[in-house]
C-alpha positions in Angstrom: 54.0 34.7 34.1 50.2 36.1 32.6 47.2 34.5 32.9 47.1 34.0 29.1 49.8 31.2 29.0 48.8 27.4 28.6 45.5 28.2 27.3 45.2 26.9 23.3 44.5 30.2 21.3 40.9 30.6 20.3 41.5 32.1 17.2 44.5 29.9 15.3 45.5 32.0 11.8 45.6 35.2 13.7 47.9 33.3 16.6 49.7 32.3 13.8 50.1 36.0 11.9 51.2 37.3 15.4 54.1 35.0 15.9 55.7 34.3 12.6 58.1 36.4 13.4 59.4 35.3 16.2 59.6 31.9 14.6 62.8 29.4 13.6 62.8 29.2 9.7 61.4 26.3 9.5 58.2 26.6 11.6 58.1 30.0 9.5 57.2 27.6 6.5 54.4 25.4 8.1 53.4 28.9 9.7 53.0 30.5 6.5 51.6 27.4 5.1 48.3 27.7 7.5 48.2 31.5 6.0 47.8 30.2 2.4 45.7 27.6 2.8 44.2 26.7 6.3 42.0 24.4 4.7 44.3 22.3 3.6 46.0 21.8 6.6 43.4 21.5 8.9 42.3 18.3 6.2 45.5 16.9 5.8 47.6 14.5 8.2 50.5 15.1 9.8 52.6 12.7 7.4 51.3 14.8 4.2 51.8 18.2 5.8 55.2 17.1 6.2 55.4 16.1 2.2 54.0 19.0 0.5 56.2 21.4 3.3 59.1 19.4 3.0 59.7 19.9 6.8 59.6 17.1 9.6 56.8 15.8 11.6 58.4 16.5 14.6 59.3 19.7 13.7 55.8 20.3 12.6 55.0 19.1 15.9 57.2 21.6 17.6 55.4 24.3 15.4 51.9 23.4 16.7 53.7 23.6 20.5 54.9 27.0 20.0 51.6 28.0 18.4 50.0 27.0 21.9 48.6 24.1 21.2 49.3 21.0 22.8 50.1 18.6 19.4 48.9 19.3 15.4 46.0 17.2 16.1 44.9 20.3 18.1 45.9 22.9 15.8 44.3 20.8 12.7 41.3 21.0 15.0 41.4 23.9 15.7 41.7 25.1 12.1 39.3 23.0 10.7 37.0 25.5 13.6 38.2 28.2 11.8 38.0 27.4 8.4 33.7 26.5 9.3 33.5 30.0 10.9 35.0 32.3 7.9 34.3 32.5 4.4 38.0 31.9 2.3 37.5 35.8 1.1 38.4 36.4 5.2 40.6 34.1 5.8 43.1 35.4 2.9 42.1 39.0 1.8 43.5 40.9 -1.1 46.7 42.6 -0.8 46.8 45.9 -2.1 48.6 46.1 -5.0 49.8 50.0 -6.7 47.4 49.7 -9.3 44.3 49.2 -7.4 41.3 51.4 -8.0 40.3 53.1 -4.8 36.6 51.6 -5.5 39.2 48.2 -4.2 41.5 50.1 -2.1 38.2 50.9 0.2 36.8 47.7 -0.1 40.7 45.8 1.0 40.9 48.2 3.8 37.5 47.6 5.0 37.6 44.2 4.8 41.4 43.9 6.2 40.5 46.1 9.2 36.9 44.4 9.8 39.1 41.6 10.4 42.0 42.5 12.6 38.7 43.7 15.0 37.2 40.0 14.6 40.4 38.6 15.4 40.9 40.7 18.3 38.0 40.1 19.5 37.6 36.6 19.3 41.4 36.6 21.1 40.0 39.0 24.0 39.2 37.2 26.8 37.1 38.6 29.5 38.5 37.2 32.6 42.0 38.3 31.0 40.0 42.3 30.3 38.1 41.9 33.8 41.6 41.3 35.8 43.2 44.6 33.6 40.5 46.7 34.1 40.3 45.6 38.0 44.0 46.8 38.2 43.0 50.3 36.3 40.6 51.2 38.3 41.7 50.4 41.5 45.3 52.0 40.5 46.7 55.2 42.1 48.2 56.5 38.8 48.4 54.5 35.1 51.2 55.4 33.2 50.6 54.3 28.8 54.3 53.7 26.6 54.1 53.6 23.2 55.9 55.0 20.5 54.9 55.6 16.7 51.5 54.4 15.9 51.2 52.6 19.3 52.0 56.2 21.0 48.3 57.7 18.5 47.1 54.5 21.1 48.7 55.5 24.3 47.7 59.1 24.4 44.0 57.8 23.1 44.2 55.3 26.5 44.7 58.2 28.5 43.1 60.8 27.6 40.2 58.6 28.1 41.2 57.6 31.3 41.7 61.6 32.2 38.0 62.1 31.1 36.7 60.2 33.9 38.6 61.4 36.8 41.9 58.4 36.7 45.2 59.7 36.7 46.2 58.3 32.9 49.5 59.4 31.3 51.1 58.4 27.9 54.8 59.1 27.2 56.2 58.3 23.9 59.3 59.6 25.2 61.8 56.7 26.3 63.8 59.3 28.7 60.3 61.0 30.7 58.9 57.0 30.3 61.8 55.8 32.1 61.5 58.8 34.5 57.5 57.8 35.6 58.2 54.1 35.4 60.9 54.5 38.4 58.6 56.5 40.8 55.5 54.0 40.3 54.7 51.8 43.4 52.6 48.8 44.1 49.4 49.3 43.3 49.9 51.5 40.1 49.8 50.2 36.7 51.8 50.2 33.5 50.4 49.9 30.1 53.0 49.1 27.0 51.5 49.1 23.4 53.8 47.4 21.2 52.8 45.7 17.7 55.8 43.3 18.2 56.1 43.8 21.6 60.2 44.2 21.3 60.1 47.4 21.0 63.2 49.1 23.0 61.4 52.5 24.0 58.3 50.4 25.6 60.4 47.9 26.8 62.7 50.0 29.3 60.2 51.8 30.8 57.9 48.5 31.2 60.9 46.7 33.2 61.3 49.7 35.5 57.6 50.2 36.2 57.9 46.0 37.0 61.0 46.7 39.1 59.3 49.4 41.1 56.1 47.2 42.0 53.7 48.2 39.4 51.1 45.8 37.5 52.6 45.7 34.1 50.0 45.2 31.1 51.1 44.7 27.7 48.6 45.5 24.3 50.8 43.7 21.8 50.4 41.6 18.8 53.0 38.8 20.1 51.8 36.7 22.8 55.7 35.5 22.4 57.2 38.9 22.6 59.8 40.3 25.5 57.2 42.7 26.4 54.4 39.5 26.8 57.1 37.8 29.0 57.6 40.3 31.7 54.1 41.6 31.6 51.5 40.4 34.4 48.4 40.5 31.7 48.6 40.6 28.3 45.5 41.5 25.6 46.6 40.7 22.0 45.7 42.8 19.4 45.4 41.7 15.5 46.3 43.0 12.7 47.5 41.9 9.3 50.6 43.5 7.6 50.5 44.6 3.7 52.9 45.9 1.5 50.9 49.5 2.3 50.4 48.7 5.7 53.1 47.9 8.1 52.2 45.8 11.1 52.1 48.7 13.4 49.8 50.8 11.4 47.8 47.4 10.8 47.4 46.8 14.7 46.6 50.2 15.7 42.5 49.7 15.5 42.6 46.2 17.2 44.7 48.2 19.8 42.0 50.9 20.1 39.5 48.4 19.8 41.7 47.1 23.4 42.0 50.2 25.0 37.8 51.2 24.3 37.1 47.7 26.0 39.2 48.6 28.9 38.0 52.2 28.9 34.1 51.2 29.1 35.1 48.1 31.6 36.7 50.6 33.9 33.8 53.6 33.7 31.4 50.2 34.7 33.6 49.7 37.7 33.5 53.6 39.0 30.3 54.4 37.0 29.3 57.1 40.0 32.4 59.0 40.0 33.2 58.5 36.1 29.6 59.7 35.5 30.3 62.6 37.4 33.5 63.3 35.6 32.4 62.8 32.6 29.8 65.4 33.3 32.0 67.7 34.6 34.7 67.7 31.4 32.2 67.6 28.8 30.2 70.6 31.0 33.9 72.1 31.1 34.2 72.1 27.0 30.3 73.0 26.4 31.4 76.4 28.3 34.5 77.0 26.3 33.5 76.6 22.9 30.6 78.5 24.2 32.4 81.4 24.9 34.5 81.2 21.9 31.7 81.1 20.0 29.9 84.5 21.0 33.7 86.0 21.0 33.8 85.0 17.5 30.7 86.1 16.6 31.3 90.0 18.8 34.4 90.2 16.7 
């Protein structure tokens, strides 16, 4: 069990984006409901929800539950909240479409990627960072699974973990993953970046490095995913999925957005010996490009 369960999400429509679909068909509708029109939900009763979704109250109910709230008197709450903080242009951007001028195709892509950071942010929480980047910087050796867009993340995570002196390594390999994860011990840590958190490749190795006594975070998009459920912290990243942008490649600057936030959290923690690594690699790369420079220039 993570620290994250039993708390009511803070941030409702991107709760709601994140586990639609892991949803039964018909909490899917009153799901995708609240994405059309939050307003009108978080205004209307229980009884007319039910009439203009055609679905039950207690099913409706149920929908709010597995949303994470207690009842829909919470979750209209909740939206009503959310519908105060953000304009309607936020709440339900553009999609592209494969006409769009790239005058709009800049301004959708700003505007959906501005949000997938609010989002994230707003679902960070900073006891939830704190207690992951404790367990980073305390840990012996941090292994990062991710494959596809969430391996770009992985071998971002540590490489910037390598930059100040921790031993980070990515492995979008299931086979090498699977490897690592077995000779972890207590003590280390295992990160797995999934946008649906069911991912197979991130999965395995996240279950072994569990087995074997490692703390087991989890960057996903689901909190309702496998990888959530065996995972002793989870940090949800947002994103929104388009026609032009599939969920992972929608996620993957909430996850970096994660990954920074862990990144600075743990160079706070160890600031005297990251300072001096820091120092040391960028001293390190100043001397090589220096030297390439005046071979270049001798040729």
């Amino acid at each position: 069990m993570n620290e994250n369960e039993g708390a009511a999400p803070v941030n409702p429509i991107a709760t709601v984006r994140a586990v639609l679909p892991s949803l039964t068909p018909a909490a899917q509708t009153i799901a995708r409901l609240i994405l059309d029109d939050p307003a009108m939900v978080a205004r209307s009763t229980i009884t007319e929800v039910s009439a203009v979704s055609g679905i039950s109250e207690a099913t409706i109910v149920r929908t709010a539950r597995a949303l994470g709230f207690a009842g829909y008197s919470q979750l209209r709450f909740a939206l009503a909240a959310a519908v105060a903080r953000d304009t309607p242009e936020r709440l339900v951007p553009g999609d592209l479409a494969p006409d769009d001028p790239l005058t709009d195709v800049i301004a959708k892509v700003t505007r959906a990627e501005s949000q997938a950071l609010a989002d994230t942010a707003a679902q960070l929480s900073p006891d939830g960072l704190g207690a992951v980047v404790e367990a980073v910087a305390g840990a012996r050796r941090v292994d990062v699974y991710g494959v596809g867009a969430s391996g770009l993340v992985a071998a971002d995570m540590a490489q910037k973990l390598m930059r100040i002196g921790l031993p980070g390594h990515y492995f979008t390999d299931a086979h090498l993953a699977l490897t690592s994860a077995a000779l972890l011990r207590e003590g280390d840590v295992a990160v797995g970046v999934s946008c649906t958190g069911e991912t197979p490749d991130v999965l395995g190795p996240a279950r072994v490095a569990r087995k074997a006594g490692a703390t087991v975070v989890a960057i996903t998009n689901n909190p309702r995913s496998s990888l959530a459920g065996l995972a002793d912290h989870v940090l949800i990243s947002a994103g929104r999925e388009t026609a032009f942008r599939p969920g992972a490649l929608a996620s993957r600057i909430s996850q970096l957005l994660i990954v920074d936030c862990v990144f600075v959290g743990v160079a706070q923690r160890t600031f005297d010996t990251s300072d001096a690594a820091l120092r040391a690699t960028r001293d390190a790369l100043a001397d090589y490009l220096g030297d390439a420079h005046r071979r270049a220039r001798s040729a």
